[in-house]
C-alpha positions in Angstrom: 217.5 48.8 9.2 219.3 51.7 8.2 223.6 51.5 8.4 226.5 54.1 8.2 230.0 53.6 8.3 232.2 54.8 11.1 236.0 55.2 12.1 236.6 53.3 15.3 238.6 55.5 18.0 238.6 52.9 20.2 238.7 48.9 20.2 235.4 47.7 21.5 235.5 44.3 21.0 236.1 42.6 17.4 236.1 46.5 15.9 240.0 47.5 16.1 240.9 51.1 16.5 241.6 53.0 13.9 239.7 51.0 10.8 236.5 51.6 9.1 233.3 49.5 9.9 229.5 49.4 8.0 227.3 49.2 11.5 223.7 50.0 12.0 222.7 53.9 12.8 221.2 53.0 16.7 224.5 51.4 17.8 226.7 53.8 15.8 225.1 56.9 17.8 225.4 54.9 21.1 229.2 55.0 20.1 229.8 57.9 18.4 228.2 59.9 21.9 230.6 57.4 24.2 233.5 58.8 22.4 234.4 55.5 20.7 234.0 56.2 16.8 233.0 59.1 14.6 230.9 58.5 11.6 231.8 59.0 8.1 230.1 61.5 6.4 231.2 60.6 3.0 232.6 56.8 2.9 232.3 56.5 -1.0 234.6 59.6 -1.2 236.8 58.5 1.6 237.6 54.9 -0.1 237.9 56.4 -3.4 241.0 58.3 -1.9 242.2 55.9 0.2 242.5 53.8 -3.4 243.6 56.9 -5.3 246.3 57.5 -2.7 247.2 53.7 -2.6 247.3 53.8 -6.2 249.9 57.1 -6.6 252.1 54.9 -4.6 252.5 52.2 -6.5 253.0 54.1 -9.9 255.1 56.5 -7.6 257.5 52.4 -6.9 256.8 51.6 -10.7 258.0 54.7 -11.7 261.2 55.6 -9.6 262.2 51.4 -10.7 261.6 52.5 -14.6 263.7 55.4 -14.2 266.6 53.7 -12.2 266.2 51.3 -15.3 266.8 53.6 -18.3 269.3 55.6 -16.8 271.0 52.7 -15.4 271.7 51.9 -19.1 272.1 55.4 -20.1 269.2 55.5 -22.9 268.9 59.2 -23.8 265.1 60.1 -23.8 264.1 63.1 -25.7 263.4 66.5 -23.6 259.4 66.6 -24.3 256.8 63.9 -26.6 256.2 65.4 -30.4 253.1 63.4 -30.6 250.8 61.6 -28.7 251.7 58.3 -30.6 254.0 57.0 -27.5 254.6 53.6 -26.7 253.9 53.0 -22.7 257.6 52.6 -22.8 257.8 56.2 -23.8 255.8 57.0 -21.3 256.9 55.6 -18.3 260.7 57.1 -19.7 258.6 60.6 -19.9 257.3 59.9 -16.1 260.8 59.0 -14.6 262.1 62.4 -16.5 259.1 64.7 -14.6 261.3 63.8 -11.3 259.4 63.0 -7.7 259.4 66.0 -6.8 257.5 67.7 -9.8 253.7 66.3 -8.8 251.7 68.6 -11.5 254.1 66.9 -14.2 253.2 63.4 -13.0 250.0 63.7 -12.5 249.9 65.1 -16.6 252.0 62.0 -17.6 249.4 59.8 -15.5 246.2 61.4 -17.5 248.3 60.8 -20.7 249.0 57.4 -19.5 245.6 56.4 -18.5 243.6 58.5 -21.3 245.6 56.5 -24.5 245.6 52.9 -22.9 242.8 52.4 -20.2 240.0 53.7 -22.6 241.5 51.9 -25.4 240.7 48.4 -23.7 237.1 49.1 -22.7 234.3 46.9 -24.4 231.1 49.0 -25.6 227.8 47.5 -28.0 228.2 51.0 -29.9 231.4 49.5 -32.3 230.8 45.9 -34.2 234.6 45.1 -33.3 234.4 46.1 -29.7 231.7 44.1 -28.8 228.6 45.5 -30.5 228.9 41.5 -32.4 228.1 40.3 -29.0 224.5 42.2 -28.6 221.5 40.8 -31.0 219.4 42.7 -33.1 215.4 42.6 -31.7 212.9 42.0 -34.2 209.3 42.8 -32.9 206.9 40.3 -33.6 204.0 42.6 -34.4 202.9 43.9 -37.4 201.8 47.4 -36.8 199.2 49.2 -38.9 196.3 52.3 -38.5 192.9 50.3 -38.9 190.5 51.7 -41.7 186.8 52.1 -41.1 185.7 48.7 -42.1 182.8 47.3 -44.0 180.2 50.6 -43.2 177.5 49.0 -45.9 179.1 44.8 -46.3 178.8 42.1 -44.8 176.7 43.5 -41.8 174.0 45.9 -43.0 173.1 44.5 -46.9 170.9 41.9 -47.4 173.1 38.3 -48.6 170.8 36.0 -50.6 173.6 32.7 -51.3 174.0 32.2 -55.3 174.3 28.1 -56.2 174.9 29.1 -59.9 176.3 32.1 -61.9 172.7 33.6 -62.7 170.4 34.2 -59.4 166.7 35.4 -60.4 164.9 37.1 -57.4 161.1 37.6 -57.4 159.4 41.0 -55.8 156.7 42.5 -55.4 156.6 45.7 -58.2 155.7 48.7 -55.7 156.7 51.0 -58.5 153.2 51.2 -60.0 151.0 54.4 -59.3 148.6 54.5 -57.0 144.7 54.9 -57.4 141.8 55.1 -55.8 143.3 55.4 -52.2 145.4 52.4 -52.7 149.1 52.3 -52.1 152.3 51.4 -53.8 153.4 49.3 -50.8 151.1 46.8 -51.3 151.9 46.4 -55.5 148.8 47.5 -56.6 146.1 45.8 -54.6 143.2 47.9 -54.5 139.7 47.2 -52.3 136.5 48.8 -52.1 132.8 49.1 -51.1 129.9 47.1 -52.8 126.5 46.5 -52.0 125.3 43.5 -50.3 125.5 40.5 -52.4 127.5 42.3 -55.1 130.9 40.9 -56.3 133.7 43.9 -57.0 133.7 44.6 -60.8 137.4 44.0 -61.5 140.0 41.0 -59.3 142.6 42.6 -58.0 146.0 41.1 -58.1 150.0 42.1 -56.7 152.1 43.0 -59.5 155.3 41.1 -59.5 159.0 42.1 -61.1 161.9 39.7 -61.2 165.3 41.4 -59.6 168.5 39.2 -61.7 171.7 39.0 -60.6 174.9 38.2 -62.3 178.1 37.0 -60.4 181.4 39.1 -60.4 184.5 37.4 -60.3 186.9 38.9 -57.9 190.5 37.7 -57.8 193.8 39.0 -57.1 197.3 37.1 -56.1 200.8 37.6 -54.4 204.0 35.5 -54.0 206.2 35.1 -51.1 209.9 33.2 -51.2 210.2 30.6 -49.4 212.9 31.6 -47.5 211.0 35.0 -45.6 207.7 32.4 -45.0 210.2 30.0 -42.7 212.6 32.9 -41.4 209.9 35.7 -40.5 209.1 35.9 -37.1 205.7 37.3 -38.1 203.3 34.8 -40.0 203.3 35.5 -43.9 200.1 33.9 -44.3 198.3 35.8 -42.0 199.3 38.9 -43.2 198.1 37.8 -46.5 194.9 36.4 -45.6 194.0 39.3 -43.5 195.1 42.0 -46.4 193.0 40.6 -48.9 189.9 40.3 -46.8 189.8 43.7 -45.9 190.7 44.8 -49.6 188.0 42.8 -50.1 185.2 44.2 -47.8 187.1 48.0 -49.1 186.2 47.1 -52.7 182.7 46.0 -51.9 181.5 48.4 -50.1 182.7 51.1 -51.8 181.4 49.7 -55.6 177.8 49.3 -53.0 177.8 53.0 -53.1 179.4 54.2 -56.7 178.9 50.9 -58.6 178.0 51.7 -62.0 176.0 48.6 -62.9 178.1 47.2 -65.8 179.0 43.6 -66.5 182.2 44.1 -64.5 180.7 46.1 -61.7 177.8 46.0 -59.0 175.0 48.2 -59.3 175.9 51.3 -56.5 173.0 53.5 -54.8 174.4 56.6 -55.8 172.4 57.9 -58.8 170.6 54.6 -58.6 166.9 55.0 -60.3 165.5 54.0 -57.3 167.3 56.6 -55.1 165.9 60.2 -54.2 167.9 63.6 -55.0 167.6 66.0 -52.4 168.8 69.2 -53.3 170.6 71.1 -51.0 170.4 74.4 -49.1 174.1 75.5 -49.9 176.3 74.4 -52.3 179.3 72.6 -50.7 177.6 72.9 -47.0 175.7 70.2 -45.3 173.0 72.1 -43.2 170.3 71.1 -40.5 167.3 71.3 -43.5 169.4 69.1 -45.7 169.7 66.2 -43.2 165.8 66.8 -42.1 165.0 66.6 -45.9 166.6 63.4 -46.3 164.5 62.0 -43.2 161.4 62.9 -44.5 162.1 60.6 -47.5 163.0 58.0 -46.2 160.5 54.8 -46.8 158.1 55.2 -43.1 159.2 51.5 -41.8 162.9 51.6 -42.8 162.8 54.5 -39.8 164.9 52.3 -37.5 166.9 50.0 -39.5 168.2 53.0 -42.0 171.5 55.2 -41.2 173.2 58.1 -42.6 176.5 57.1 -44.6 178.4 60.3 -45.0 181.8 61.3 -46.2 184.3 61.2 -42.8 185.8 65.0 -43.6 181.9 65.9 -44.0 181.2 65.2 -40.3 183.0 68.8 -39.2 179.6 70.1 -40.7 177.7 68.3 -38.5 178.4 70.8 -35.0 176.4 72.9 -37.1 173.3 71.3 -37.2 171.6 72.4 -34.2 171.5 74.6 -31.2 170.7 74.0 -27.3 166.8 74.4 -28.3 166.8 71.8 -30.8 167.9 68.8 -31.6 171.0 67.6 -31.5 173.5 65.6 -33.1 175.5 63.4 -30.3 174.0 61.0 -27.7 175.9 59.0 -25.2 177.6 56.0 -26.3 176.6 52.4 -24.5 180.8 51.6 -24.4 181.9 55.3 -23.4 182.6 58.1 -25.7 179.0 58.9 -27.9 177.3 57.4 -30.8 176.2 60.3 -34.1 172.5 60.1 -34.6 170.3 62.4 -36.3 166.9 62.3 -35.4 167.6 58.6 -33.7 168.9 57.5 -37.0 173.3 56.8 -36.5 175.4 58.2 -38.6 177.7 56.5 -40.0 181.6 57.6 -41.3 182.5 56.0 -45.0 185.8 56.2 -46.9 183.8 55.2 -49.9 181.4 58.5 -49.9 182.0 61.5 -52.6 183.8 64.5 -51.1 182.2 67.1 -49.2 180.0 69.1 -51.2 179.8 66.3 -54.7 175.9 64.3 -55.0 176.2 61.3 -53.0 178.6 62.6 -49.9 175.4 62.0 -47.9 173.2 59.1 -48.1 170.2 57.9 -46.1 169.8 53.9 -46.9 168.4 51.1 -45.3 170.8 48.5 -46.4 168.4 45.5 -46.4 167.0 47.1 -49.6 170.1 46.1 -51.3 170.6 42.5 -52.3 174.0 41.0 -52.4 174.1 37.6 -54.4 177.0 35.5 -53.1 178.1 32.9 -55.8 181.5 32.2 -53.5 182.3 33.3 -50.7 185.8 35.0 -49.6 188.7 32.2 -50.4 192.7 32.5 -49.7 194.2 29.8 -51.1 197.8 29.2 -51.3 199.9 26.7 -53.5 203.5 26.2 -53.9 203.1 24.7 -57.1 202.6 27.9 -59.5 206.0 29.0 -59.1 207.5 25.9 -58.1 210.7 26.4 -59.8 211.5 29.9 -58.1 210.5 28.3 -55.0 207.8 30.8 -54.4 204.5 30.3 -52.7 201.5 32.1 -54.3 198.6 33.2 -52.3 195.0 33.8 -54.1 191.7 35.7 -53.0 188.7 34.9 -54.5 185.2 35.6 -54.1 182.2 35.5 -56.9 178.9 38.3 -55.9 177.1 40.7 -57.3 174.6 43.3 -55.7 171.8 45.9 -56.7 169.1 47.4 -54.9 165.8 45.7 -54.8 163.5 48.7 -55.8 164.5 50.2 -59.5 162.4 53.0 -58.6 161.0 55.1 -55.4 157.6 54.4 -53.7 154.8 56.9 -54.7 152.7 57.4 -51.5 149.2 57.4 -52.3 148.8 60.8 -53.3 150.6 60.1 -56.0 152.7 63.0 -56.1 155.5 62.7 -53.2 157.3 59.6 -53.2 159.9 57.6 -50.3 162.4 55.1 -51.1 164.9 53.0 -48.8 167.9 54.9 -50.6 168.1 58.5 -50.5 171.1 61.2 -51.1 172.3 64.6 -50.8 172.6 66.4 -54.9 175.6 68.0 -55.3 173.6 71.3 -56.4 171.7 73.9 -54.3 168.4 74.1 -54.2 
């Protein structure tokens, strides 16, 4: 129900004449057409003079009694202030001295008056001493950070084969030999053919076998942390810990994956790997629609839907370029919203740990169960107050024992014995 305030001009009932009254706007128009109130346009306005009136009074009485005070006594007050350091003494004295009848000089005392003491007694949060000791400081408790791109080759994609001891010795077929008489490579040499009835073939025919050996990498790295910010921070420590060296973890896997360079302190990386295939490329420092069809036709015939393309992140502003309305394209729509990059149904996927745009290796087509990840020990945080027991310091470990290689050492020769596939094949840095 909507109210206004009105001035009675009559006394209807308990609402004298003549005073001021908050009523609802049906009853008030009722009056206000009967001739018994008028309503008040402005009632904030209105009080505020009826107090600034009220309150010129009473300055008006504490004034005139000041004055009768001083001179009373006969305290000679100097003609004008020479600063605006006054006591209020002073400033009542300079009041009483504007006389009654002199309102502009009163009313420029009363600003003086009001301006040096009134503000100087307000309580604000922006000084320390003024109250800004009463308002606490807010701490969030969220530790804010820009996500990286995540493990594009490890854990998910590679192929983990657990490790119980230091040395892990993994038997394969050898589909590196060279085909003949319309066998293939795929099958490690087995070979079959037609004989007459009752005829054995002349030769057995037998798999050839190679041994794939892995070596575990130790991988270890350590922080301390006082005491005193593990107990006082309003964010947990430990978490932040645990959940830095994972991911520093998964980085420095998957990127040695890619560029290892198969010494006794590294994994062996696809990237100029013997088993990978060069494809040269069309332009020098461009990534064009041949390039990425060249790479496809490589590609080992059954790793067709398990493979993607791992390319450089600034590289994928080449990609628009691929194709045109009459061919095919490079986006399809997305099963959560937004859309997925394929090339010919294969995904492509966005790696930190690429080359840069234009160097061998910024594009590579692998199917990542072709590369064999021994785990020795998996990820471990540990954390021991012990170390630095005497600083009072809590140290944090990560540790994690692996090593990885691809499974082939060479490509596949199809049985022509001239072209050859492979799981693993990359972009050369040169044009073709």
């Amino acid at each position: 129900m909507n109210t206004v305030v009105v001035t009675m001009l009559e006394t209807v009932g308990e609402y004298a004449k003549g005073e001021q009254y908050e009523i609802d706007e049906a009853t008030a128009d009722k009056w206000e057409v009967a001739g018994l109130c008028e309503v008040v346009e402005n009632p904030e306005g209105k009080a505020f003079d009826k107090f600034s009136k009220a309150l010129e009074t009473k300055l008006n009485d504490v004034v005139e009694n000041v004055s009768k005070s001083i001179n009373s006594i006969n305290i000679k007050m100097p003609a004008a202030p020479k600063t605006d350091d006054k006591s209020l003494g002073e400033f009542l004295a300079l009041v009483g001295k504007t006389g009654s009848k002199d309102n502009r000089k009163k009313e420029a005392a009363y600003n003086t008056l009001v301006n040096k003491y009134a503000a100087k007694t307000a309580m604000t949060q922006g000084g320390d001493t003024a109250g800004g000791f009463l308002v606490p400081e807010e701490w969030a408790t969220e530790l804010l950070s820009v996500e990286g791109f995540g493990g594009a080759a490890y854990p998910d994609r590679v192929r983990v084969i657990p490790m119980q001891t230091d040395k892990l010795y993994v038997p394969t077929l050898d589909q590196t030999v060279s085909p003949s008489n319309g066998s293939s490579a795929f099958v490690a040499g087995v070979s079959i053919g037609v004989v007459s009835e009752g005829s054995a073939p002349a030769n057995p025919t037998l798999p050839a076998f190679k041994q794939l050996a892995l070596t575990a990498k130790k991988l270890l790295a350590y922080t301390q942390v006082s005491s005193e910010l593990i107990d006082n921070s309003p964010i947990s420590v430990e978490n932040i810990v645990t959940d830095s060296f994972r991911k520093a973890v998964v980085s420095w896997v998957d990127h040695r994956i890619f560029n290892g360079d198969a010494s006794a302190d590294d994994l062996t990386g696809i990237i100029d790997h013997g088993a990978t295939i060069k494809v040269a490329r069309e332009t020098t420092g461009k990534i064009t629609l041949l390039d990425m069809a060249k790479l496809w036709s490589r590609l080992a015939p059954q790793s067709m839907s398990k493979a993607a393309y791992f390319i450089n992140p600034v590289a994928l502003a080449q990609l628009p370029l691929l194709g045109n309305a009459n061919h095919l394209v490079w986006v399809q729509n997305g099963v959560n919203g937004g859309f997925d990059l394929r090339f010919a149904g294969i995904p492509i996927v966005p790696c930190e740990s690429m080359p840069a745009l234009g160097n061998a290796g910024d594009v590579v087509l692998a199917d990542m169960r072709y590369y064999i990840l021994g785990l020795n020990k998996d990820v471990t945080v540990d954390a021991s107050p012990d170390f630095a027991f005497t600083s009072d310091l809590t140290t944090y470990r990560v540790k994690v024992r692996l090593d990885g290689k691809p499974q082939l050492t060479a490509p596949i020769y199809l049985q022509n014995g001239t072209d050859t596939v492979s799981p693993f094949v990359q972009l050369d840095d040169s044009g073709s």
